[in-house]
C-alpha positions as CSV (number, residue, x, y, z in Angstrom):
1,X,0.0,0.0,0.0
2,X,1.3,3.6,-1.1
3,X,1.8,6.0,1.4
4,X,-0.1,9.3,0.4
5,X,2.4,12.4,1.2
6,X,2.0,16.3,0.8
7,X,3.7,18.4,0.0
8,X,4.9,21.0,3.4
9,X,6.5,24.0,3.1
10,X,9.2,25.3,6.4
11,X,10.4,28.5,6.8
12,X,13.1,29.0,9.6
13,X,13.8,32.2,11.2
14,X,17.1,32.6,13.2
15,X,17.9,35.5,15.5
16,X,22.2,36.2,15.6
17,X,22.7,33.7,17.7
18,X,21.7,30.8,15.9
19,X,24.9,31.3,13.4
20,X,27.1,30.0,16.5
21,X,24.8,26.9,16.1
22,X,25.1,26.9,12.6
23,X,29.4,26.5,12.8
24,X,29.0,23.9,15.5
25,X,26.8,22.0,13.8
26,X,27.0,22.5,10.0
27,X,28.6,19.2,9.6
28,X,25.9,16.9,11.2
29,X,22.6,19.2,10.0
30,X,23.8,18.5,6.2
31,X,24.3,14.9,7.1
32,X,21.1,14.4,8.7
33,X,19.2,16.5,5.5
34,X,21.4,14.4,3.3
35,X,20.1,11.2,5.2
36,X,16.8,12.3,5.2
37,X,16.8,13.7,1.2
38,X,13.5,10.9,0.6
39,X,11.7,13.5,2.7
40,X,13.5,16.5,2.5
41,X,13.1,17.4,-0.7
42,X,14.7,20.9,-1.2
43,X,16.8,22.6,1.5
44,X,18.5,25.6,2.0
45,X,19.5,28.5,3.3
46,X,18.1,32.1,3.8
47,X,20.4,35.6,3.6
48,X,18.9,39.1,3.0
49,X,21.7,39.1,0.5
50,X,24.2,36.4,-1.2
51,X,27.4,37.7,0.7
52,X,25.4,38.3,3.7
53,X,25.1,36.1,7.2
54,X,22.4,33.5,7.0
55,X,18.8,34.9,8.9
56,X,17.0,31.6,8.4
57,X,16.2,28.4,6.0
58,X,13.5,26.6,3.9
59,X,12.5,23.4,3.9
60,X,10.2,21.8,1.2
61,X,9.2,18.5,2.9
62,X,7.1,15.2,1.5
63,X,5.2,13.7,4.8
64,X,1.8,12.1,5.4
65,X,1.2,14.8,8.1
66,X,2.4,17.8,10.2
67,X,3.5,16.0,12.9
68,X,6.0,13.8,10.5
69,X,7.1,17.4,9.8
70,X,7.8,18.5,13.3
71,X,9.5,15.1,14.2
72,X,12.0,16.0,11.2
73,X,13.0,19.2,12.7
74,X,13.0,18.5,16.2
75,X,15.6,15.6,15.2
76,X,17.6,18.2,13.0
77,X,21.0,18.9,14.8
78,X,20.1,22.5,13.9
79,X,17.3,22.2,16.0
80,X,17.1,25.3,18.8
81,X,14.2,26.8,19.7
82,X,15.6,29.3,22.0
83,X,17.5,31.0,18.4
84,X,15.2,29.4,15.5
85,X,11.8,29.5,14.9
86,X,9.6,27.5,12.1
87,X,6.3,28.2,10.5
88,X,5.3,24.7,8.8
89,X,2.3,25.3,5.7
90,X,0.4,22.9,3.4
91,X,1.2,23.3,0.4
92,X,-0.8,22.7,-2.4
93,X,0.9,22.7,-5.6
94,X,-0.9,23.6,-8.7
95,X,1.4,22.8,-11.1
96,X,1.7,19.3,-12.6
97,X,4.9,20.3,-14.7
98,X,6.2,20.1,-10.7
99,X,4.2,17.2,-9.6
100,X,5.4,15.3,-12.7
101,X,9.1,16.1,-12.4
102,X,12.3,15.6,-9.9
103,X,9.9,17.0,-6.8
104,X,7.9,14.0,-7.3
105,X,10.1,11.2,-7.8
């Protein structure tokens, strides 16, 4: 039996002190997003500008629910929620050019 997944969009918002996380984890969060690529879709991360310190990330997730979503941040070595915040949304995509292509498979 198939498993029916949606599509979730997460945006992460970081206050300064989250980029002393980032350096002391950097190594196992791409692991663990690497590890978890049959899920975790897209990843990446947020600056106001390209040669500018990171403010946040994105997440486009495949889960059966929003709880599968929170598990997959909560286990994130990035995970803080005294420095970084998430705001998890359905999203529906319209698009079957994108349904169709590398986001579904």
């Amino acid at each position: 039996m198939t498993e029916n997944l949606d599509f979730w969009l997460v945006v992460f918002n970081d206050d300064p002190a989250m980029l002393d996380v980032r350096a002391e984890f950097v190594d196992a969060h791409l692991a663990y997003v690497d590890a978890h690529s049959s899920k975790i879709v897209l990843a990446g991360g947020l600056r106001h500008e390209s040669d500018t310190p990171f403010v946040g990330g994105s997440w486009l997730v495949k889960a059966a629910n929003q709880s599968d979503v929170v598990k997959l941040i909560r286990d994130d070595p990035y995970y803080n929620p005294t420095h970084r915040k998430y705001d998890i949304n359905y999203w529906g995509i319209f698009s079957n050019t994108l349904q169709q292509g590398a986001i579904a498979a």
